[in-house]
DRENPA-3360 file (N, C-alpha, C; in nm, 2 decimals, always signed):
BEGIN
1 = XXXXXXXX = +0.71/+1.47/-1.84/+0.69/+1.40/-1.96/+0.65/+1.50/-2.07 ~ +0.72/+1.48/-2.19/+0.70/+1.59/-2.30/+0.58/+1.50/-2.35 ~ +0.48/+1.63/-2.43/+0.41/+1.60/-2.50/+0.41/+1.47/-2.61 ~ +0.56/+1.51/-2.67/+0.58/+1.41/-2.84/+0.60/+1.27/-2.73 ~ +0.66/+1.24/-2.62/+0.67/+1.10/-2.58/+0.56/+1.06/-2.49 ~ +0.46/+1.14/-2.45/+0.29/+1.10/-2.42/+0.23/+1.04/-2.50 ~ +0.24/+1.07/-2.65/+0.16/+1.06/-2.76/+0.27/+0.95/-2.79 ~ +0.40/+0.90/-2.82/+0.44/+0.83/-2.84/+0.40/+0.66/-2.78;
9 = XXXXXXXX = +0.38/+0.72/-2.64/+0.33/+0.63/-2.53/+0.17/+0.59/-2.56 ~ +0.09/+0.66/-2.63/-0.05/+0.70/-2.65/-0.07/+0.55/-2.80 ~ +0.07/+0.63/-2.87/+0.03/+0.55/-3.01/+0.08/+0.38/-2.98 ~ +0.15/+0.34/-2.92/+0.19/+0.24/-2.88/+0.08/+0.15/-2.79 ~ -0.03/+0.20/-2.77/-0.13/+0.12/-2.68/-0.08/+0.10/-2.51 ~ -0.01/+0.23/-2.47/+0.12/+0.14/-2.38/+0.03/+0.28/-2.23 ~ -0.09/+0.38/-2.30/-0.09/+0.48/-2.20/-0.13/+0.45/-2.06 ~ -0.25/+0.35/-2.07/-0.29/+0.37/-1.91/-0.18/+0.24/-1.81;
17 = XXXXXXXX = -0.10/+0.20/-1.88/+0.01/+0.10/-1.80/+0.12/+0.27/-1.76 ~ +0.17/+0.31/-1.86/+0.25/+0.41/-1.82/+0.18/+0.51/-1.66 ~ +0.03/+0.55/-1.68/+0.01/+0.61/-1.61/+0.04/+0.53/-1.47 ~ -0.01/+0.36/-1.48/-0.01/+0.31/-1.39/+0.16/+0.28/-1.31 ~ +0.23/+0.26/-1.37/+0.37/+0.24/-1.37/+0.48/+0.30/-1.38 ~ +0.43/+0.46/-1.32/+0.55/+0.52/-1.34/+0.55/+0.67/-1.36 ~ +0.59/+0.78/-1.37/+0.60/+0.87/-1.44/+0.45/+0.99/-1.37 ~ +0.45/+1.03/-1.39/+0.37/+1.17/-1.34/+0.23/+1.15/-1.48;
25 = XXXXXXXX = +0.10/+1.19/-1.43/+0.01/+1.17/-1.49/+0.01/+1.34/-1.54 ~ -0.03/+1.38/-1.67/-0.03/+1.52/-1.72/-0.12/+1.62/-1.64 ~ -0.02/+1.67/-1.60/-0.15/+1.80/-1.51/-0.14/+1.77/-1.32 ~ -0.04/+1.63/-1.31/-0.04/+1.58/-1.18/+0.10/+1.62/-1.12 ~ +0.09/+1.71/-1.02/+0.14/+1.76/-0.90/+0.23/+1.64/-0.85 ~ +0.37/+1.66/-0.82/+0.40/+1.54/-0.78/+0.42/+1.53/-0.61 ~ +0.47/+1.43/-0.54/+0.44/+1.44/-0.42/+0.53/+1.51/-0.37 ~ +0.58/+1.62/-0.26/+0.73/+1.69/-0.21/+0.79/+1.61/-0.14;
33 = XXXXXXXX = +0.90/+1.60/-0.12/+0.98/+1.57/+0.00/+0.99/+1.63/+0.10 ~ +0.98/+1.57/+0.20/+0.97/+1.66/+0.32/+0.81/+1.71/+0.41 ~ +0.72/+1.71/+0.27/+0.59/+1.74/+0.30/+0.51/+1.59/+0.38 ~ +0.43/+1.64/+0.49/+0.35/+1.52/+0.52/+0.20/+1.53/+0.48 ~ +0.15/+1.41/+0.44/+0.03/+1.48/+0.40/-0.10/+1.33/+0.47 ~ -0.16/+1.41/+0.52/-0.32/+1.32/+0.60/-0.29/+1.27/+0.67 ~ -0.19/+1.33/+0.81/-0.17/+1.31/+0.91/-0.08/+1.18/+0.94 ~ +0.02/+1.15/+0.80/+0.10/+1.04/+0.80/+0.15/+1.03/+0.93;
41 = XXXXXXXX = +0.22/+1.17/+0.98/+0.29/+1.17/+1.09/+0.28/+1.18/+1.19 ~ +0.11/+1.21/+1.23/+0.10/+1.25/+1.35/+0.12/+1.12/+1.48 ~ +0.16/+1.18/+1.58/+0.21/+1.12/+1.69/+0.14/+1.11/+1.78 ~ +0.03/+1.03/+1.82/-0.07/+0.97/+1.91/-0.02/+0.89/+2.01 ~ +0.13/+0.94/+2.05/+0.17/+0.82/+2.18/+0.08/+0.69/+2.17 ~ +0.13/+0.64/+2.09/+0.05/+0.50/+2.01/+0.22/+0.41/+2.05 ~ +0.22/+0.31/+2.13/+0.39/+0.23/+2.14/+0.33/+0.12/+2.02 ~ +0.43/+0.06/+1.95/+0.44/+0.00/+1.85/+0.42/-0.15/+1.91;
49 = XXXXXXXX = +0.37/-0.22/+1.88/+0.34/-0.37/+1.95/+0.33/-0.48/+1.81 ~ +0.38/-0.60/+1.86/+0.37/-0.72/+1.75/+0.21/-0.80/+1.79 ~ +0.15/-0.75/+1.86/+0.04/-0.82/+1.87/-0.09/-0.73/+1.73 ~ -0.17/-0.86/+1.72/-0.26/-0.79/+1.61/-0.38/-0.69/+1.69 ~ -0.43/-0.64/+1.58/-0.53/-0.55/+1.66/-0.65/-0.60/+1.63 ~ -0.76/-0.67/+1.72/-0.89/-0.75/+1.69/-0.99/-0.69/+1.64 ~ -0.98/-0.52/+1.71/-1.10/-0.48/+1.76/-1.09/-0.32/+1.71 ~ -1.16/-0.26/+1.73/-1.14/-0.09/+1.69/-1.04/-0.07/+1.61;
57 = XXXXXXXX = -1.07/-0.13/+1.48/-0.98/-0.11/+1.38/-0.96/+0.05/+1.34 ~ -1.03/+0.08/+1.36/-1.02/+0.24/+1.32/-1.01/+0.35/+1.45 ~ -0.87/+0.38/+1.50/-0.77/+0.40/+1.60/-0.68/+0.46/+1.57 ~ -0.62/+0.58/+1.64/-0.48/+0.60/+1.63/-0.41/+0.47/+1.64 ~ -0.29/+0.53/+1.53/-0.15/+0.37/+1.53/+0.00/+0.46/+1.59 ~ +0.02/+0.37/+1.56/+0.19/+0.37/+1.61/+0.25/+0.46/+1.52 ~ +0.40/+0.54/+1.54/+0.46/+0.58/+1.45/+0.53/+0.48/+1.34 ~ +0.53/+0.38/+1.41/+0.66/+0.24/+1.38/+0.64/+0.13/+1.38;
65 = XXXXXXXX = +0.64/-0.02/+1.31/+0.63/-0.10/+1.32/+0.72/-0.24/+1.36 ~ +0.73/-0.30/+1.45/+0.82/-0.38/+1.47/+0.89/-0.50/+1.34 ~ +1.04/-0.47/+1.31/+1.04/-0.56/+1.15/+1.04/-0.52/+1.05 ~ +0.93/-0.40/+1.05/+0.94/-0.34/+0.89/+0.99/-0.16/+0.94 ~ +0.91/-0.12/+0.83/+0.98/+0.00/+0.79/+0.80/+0.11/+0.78 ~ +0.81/+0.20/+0.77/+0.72/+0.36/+0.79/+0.70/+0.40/+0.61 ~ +0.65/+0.44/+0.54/+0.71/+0.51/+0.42/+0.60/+0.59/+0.38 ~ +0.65/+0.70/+0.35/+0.54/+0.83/+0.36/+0.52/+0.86/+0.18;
73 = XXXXXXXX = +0.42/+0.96/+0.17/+0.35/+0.93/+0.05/+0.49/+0.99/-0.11 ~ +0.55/+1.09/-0.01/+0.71/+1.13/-0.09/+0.75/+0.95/-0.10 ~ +0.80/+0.91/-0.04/+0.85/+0.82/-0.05/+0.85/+0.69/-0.14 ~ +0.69/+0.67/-0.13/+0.61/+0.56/-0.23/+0.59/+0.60/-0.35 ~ +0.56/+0.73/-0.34/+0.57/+0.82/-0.51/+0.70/+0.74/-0.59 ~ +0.80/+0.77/-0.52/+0.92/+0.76/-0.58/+0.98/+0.59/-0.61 ~ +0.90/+0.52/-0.49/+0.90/+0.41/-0.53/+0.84/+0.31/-0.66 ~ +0.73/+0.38/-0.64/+0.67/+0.37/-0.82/+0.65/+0.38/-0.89;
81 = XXXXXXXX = +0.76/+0.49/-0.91/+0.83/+0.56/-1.03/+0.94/+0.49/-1.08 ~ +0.98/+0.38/-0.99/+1.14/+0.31/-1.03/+1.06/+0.17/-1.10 ~ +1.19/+0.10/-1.11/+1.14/-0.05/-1.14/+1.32/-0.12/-1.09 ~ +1.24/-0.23/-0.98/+1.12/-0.29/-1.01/+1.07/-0.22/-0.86 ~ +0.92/-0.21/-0.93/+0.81/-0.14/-0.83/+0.83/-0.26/-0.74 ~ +0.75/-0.20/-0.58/+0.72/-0.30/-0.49/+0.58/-0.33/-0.55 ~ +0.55/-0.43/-0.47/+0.39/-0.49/-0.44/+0.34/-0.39/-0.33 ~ +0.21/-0.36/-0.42/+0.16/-0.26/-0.33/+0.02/-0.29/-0.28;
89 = XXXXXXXX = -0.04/-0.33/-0.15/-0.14/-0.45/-0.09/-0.24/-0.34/-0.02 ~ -0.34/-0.32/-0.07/-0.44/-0.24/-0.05/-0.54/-0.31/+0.06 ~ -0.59/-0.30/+0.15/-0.60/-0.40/+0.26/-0.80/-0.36/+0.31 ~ -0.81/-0.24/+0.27/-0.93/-0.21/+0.33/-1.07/-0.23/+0.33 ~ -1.11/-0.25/+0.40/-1.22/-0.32/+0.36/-1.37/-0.28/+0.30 ~ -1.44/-0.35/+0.30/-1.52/-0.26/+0.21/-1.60/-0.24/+0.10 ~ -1.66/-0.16/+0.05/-1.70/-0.17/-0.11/-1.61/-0.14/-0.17 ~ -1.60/-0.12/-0.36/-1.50/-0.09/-0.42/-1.52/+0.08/-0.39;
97 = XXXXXXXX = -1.35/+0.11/-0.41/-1.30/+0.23/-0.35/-1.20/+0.30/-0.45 ~ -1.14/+0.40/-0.45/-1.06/+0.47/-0.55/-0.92/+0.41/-0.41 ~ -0.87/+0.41/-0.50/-0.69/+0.38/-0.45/-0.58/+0.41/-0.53 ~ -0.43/+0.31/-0.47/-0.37/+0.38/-0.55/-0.31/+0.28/-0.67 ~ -0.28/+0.32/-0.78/-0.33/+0.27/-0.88/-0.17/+0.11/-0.91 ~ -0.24/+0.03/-0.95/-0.19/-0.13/-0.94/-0.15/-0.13/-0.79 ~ -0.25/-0.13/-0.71/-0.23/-0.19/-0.60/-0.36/-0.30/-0.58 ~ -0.29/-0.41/-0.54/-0.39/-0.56/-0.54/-0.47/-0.51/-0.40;
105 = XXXXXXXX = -0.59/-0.52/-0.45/-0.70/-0.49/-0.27/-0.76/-0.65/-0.25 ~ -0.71/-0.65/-0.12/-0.68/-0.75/-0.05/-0.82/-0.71/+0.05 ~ -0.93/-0.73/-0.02/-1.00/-0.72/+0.13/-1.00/-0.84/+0.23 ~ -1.03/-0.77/+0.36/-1.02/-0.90/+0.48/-0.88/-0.93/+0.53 ~ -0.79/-0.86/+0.47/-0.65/-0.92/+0.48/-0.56/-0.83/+0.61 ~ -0.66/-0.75/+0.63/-0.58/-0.68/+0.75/-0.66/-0.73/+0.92 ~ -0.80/-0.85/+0.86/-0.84/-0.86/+0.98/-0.73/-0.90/+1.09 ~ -0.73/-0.88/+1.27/-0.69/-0.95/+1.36/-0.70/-1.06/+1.36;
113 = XXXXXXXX = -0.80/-1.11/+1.36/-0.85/-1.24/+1.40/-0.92/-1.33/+1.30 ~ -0.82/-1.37/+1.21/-0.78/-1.44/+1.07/-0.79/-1.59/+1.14 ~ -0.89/-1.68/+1.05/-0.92/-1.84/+1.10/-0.78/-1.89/+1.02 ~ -0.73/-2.00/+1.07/-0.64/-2.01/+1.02/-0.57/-2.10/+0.86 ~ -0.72/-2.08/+0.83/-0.73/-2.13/+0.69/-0.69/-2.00/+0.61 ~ -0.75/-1.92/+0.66/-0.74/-1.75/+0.60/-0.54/-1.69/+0.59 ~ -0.55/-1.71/+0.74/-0.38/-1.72/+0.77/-0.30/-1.78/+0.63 ~ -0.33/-1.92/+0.64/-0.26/-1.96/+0.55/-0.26/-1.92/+0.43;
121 = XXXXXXXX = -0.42/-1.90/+0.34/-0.41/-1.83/+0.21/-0.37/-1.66/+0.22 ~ -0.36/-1.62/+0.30/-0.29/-1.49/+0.33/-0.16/-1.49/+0.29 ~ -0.08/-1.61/+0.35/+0.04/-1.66/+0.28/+0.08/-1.69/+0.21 ~ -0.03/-1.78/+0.10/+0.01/-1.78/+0.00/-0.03/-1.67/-0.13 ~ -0.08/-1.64/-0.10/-0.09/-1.48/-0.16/+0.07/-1.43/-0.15 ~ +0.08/-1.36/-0.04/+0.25/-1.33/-0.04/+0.33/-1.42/-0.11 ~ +0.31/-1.49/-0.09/+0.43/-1.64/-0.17/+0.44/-1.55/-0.35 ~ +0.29/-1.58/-0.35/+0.27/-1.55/-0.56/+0.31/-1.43/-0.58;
129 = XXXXXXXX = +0.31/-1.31/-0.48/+0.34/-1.18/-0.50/+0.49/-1.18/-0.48 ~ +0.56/-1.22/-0.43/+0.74/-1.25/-0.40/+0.80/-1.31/-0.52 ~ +0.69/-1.44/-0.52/+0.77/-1.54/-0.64/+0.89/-1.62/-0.54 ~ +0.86/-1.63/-0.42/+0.96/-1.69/-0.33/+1.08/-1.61/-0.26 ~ +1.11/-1.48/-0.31/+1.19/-1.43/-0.27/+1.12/-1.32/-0.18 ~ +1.15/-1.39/-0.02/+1.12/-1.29/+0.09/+1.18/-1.17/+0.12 ~ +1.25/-1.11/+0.03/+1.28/-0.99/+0.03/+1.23/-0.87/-0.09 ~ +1.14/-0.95/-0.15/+1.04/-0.87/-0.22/+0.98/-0.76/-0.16;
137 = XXXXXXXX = +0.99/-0.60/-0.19/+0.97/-0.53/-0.10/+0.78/-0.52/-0.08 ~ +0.73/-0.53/+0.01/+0.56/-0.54/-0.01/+0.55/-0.40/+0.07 ~ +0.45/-0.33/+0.02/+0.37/-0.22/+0.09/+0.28/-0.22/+0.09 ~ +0.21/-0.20/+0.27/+0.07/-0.23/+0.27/-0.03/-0.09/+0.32 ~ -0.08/-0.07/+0.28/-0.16/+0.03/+0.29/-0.33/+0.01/+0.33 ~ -0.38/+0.08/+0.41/-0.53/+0.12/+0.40/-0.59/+0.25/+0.37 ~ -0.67/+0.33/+0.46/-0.74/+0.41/+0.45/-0.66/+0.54/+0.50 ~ -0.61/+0.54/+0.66/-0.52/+0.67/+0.70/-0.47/+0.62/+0.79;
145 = XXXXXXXX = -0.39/+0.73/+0.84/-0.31/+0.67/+0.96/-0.38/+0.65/+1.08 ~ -0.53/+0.62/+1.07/-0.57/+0.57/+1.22/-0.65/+0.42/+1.14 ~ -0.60/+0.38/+1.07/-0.64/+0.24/+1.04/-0.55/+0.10/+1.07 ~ -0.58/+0.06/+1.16/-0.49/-0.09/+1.19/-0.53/-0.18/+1.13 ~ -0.59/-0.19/+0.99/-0.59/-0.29/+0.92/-0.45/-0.36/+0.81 ~ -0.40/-0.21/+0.78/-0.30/-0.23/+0.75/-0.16/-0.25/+0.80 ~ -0.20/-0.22/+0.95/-0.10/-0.26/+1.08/-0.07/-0.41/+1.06 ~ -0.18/-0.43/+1.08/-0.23/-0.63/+1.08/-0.14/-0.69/+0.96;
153 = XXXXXXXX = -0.19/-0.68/+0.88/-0.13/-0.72/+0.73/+0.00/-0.70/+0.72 ~ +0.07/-0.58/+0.74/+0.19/-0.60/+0.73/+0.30/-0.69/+0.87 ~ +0.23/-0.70/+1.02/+0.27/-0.76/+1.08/+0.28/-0.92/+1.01 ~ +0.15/-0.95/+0.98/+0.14/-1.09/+0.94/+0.28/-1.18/+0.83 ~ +0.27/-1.04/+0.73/+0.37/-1.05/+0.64/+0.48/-1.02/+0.71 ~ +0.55/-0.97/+0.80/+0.66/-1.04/+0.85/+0.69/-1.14/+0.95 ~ +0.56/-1.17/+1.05/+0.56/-1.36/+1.11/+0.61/-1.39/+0.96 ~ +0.58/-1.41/+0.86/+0.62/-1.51/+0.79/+0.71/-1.54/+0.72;
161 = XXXXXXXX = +0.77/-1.45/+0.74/+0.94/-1.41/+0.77/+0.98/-1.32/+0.62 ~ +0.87/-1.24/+0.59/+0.93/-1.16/+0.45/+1.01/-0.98/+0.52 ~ +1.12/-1.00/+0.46/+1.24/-0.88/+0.52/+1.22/-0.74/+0.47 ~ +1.13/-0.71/+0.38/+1.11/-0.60/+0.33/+1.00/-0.56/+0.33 ~ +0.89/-0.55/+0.42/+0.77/-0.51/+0.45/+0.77/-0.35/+0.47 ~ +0.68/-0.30/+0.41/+0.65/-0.16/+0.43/+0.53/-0.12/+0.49 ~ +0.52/+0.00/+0.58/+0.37/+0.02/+0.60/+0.36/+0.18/+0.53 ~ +0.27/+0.20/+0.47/+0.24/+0.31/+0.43/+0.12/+0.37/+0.50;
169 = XXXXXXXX = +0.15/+0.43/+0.61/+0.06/+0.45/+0.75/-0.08/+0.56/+0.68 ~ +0.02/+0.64/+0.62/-0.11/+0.78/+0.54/-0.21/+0.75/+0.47 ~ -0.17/+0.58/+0.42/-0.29/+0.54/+0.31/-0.34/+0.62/+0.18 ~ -0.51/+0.60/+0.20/-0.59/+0.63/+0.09/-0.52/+0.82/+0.09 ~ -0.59/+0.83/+0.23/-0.60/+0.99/+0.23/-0.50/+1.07/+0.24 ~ -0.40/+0.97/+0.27/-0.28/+1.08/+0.18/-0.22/+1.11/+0.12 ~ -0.27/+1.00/+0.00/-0.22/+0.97/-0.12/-0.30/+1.08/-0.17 ~ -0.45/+1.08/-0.13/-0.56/+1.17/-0.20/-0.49/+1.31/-0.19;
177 = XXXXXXXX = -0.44/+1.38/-0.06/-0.41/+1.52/-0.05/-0.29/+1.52/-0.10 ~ -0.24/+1.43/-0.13/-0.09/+1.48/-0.20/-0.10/+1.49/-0.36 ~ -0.26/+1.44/-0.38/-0.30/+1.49/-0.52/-0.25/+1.38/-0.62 ~ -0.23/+1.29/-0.61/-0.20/+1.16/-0.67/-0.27/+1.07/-0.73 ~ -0.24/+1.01/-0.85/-0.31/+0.93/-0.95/-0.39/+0.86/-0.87 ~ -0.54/+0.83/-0.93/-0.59/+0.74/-0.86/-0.66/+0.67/-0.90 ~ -0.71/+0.54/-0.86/-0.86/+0.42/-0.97/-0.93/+0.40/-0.87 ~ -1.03/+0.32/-0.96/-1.15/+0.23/-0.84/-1.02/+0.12/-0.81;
185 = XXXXXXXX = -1.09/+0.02/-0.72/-0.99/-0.08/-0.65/-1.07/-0.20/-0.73 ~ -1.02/-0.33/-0.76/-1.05/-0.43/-0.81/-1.00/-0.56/-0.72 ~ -1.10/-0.61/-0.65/-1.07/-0.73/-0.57/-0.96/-0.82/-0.62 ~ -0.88/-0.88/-0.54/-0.77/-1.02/-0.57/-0.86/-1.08/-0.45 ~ -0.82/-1.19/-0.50/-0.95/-1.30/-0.47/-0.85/-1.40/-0.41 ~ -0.82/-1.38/-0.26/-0.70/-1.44/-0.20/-0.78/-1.56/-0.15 ~ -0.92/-1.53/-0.10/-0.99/-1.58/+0.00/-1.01/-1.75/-0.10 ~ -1.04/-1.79/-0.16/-1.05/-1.85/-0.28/-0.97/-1.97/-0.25;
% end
């Protein structure tokens, strides 16, 4: 981004959407191809399973998820850099946290053992984020790749039969080492 169309972006009231939406922040490193970063990839002979995880959420995971798809921090860069961005579902739980930036934090949404009133507004959550169209691509993310919260959540989102689910296994921390825009997180209020 050249300077005269930052400031163009600047004078238009349009800057912290641009940062959020797109485009490389000044001074920000972009992510490589090919590079892995905060152990996206490491391989823990973890077998990929459709059952949720109740318990020791914080665990080596799988490489793979049954239904959906893997997507490493190159990858998601580039994703929301295009339009139309996916839905990007921040899952971790917690106090507020730095993340990655317009991603809805969904706390409690990666629990296993979701009452099924919870289940249901978990769904409809997805529903508002789609707009009905189950091929809305969603990516869910937590903390790193030994967090099964975000396992959870993106399983759930495909029981309920959405075709484009992502897991972004590297999360917070590899979004962090790959040196990438970041905010505090601001609750969505699914539970509600």
């Amino acid at each position: 981004m050249t300077t005269k169309v930052a400031l163009e972006i600047l004078r238009g009231g349009m800057f912290a959407a641009a940062l959020i939406c797109g485009g490389l922040a000044l001074g920000q490193t972009p992510a490589q191809p090919g590079t892995m970063y905060g152990e996206e990839d490491r391989d823990w002979n973890v077998a990929p399973t459709k059952a949720y995880r109740t318990d020791e959420y914080h665990a080596p995971t799988p490489r793979a998820i049954p239904g959906g798809s893997v997507v490493t921090t190159y990858e998601l860069s580039q994703m929301l850099a295009r339009d139309p961005r996916p839905y990007v579902i921040d899952v971790l739980g917690g106090g507020v946290h730095r993340t990655i930036p317009g991603a809805f934090w969904m706390a409690g949404a990666g629990a296993g053992d979701m009452t099924p009133v919870e289940e249901k507004r978990f769904v409809e959550a997805m529903g508002k984020f789609a707009g009905g169209n189950k091929n809305q691509p969603l990516v869910f993310f937590c903390v790193d790749s030994q967090c099964w919260l975000s396992y959870n959540a993106a399983l759930r989102a495909i029981a309920a039969g959405y075709t484009n689910v992502m897991w972004y296994r590297g999360g917070v921390a590899a979004w962090r080492q790959a040196d990438q825009l970041m905010t505090m997180s601001d609750p969505f209020g699914w539970k509600d």
